[in-house]
C-alpha positions in Angstrom: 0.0 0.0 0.0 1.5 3.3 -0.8 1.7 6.5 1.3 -1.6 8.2 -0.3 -3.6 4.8 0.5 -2.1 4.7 4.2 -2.9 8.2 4.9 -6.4 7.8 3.6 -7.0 4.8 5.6 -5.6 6.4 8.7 -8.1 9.2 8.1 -10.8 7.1 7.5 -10.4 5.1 10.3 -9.9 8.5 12.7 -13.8 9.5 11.9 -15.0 6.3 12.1 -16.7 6.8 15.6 -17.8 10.1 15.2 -21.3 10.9 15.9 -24.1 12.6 15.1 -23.5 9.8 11.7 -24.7 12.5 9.3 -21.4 14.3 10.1 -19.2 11.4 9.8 -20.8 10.7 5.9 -20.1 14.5 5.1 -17.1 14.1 6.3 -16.3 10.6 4.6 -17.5 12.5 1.2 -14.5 15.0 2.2 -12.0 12.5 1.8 -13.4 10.7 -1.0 -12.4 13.9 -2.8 -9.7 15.4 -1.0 -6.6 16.0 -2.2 -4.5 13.5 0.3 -1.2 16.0 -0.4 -1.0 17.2 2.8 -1.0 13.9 4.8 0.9 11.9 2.4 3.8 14.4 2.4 4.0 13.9 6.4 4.3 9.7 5.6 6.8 10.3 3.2 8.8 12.7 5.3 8.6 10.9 8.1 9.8 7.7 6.9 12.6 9.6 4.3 13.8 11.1 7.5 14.1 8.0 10.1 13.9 4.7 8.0 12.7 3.0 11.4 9.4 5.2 11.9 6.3 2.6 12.1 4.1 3.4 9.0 0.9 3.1 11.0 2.3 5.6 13.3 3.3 7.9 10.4 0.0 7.6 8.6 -2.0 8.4 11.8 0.1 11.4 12.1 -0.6 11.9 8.3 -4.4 12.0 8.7 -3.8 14.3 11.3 -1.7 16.8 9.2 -4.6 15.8 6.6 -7.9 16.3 9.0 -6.2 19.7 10.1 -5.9 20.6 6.7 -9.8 19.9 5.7 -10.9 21.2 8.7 -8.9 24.4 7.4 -10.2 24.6 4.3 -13.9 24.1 5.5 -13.7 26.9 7.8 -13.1 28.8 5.2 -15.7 27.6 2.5 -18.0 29.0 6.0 -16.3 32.3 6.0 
Protein backbone atom coordinates (compact mmCIF):
# COMPACT_ATOMS: atom_id res chain seq x y z
CA UNK A 1 0.00 0.00 0.00
CA UNK A 2 1.50 3.35 -0.78
CA UNK A 3 1.73 6.49 1.33
CA UNK A 4 -1.56 8.23 -0.34
CA UNK A 5 -3.57 4.78 0.53
CA UNK A 6 -2.08 4.66 4.22
CA UNK A 7 -2.90 8.22 4.88
CA UNK A 8 -6.42 7.85 3.56
CA UNK A 9 -7.00 4.75 5.62
CA UNK A 10 -5.59 6.43 8.74
CA UNK A 11 -8.08 9.23 8.13
CA UNK A 12 -10.82 7.11 7.50
CA UNK A 13 -10.38 5.14 10.28
CA UNK A 14 -9.85 8.53 12.65
CA UNK A 15 -13.75 9.46 11.95
CA UNK A 16 -15.02 6.34 12.10
CA UNK A 17 -16.67 6.84 15.59
CA UNK A 18 -17.82 10.14 15.22
CA UNK A 19 -21.33 10.93 15.89
CA UNK A 20 -24.07 12.55 15.08
CA UNK A 21 -23.48 9.81 11.74
CA UNK A 22 -24.69 12.48 9.30
CA UNK A 23 -21.38 14.29 10.09
CA UNK A 24 -19.18 11.44 9.78
CA UNK A 25 -20.77 10.74 5.92
CA UNK A 26 -20.15 14.52 5.14
CA UNK A 27 -17.09 14.05 6.33
CA UNK A 28 -16.29 10.61 4.63
CA UNK A 29 -17.53 12.48 1.23
CA UNK A 30 -14.52 15.00 2.22
CA UNK A 31 -12.05 12.54 1.78
CA UNK A 32 -13.38 10.65 -0.96
CA UNK A 33 -12.37 13.94 -2.80
CA UNK A 34 -9.66 15.37 -1.04
CA UNK A 35 -6.55 16.03 -2.24
CA UNK A 36 -4.46 13.51 0.35
CA UNK A 37 -1.20 16.02 -0.36
CA UNK A 38 -0.97 17.16 2.80
CA UNK A 39 -0.96 13.85 4.78
CA UNK A 40 0.85 11.94 2.37
CA UNK A 41 3.80 14.40 2.45
CA UNK A 42 3.97 13.90 6.38
CA UNK A 43 4.31 9.67 5.64
CA UNK A 44 6.76 10.30 3.21
CA UNK A 45 8.80 12.70 5.27
CA UNK A 46 8.57 10.89 8.08
CA UNK A 47 9.81 7.68 6.85
CA UNK A 48 12.61 9.58 4.29
CA UNK A 49 13.80 11.14 7.48
CA UNK A 50 14.10 8.01 10.11
CA UNK A 51 13.87 4.68 7.97
CA UNK A 52 12.74 3.04 11.39
CA UNK A 53 9.44 5.25 11.90
CA UNK A 54 6.29 2.62 12.08
CA UNK A 55 4.07 3.42 9.01
CA UNK A 56 0.86 3.12 10.97
CA UNK A 57 2.31 5.59 13.34
CA UNK A 58 3.35 7.87 10.42
CA UNK A 59 0.02 7.60 8.59
CA UNK A 60 -2.00 8.38 11.79
CA UNK A 61 0.13 11.39 12.11
CA UNK A 62 -0.56 11.88 8.33
CA UNK A 63 -4.39 12.02 8.71
CA UNK A 64 -3.78 14.35 11.25
CA UNK A 65 -1.72 16.79 9.18
CA UNK A 66 -4.59 15.80 6.62
CA UNK A 67 -7.95 16.32 8.97
CA UNK A 68 -6.20 19.74 10.09
CA UNK A 69 -5.91 20.60 6.67
CA UNK A 70 -9.76 19.94 5.73
CA UNK A 71 -10.94 21.17 8.72
CA UNK A 72 -8.89 24.41 7.45
CA UNK A 73 -10.22 24.60 4.30
CA UNK A 74 -13.91 24.09 5.49
CA UNK A 75 -13.74 26.86 7.84
CA UNK A 76 -13.07 28.80 5.21
CA UNK A 77 -15.68 27.61 2.55
CA UNK A 78 -17.98 28.96 6.03
CA UNK A 79 -16.34 32.32 6.01
Amino acid sequence: MDETAHARAAFSEGIGDIVPEALRKRLEGVLESASMTPGTLTVVTATALDESVDLDTASRRGAGVQMSYEGLRLSRDLI
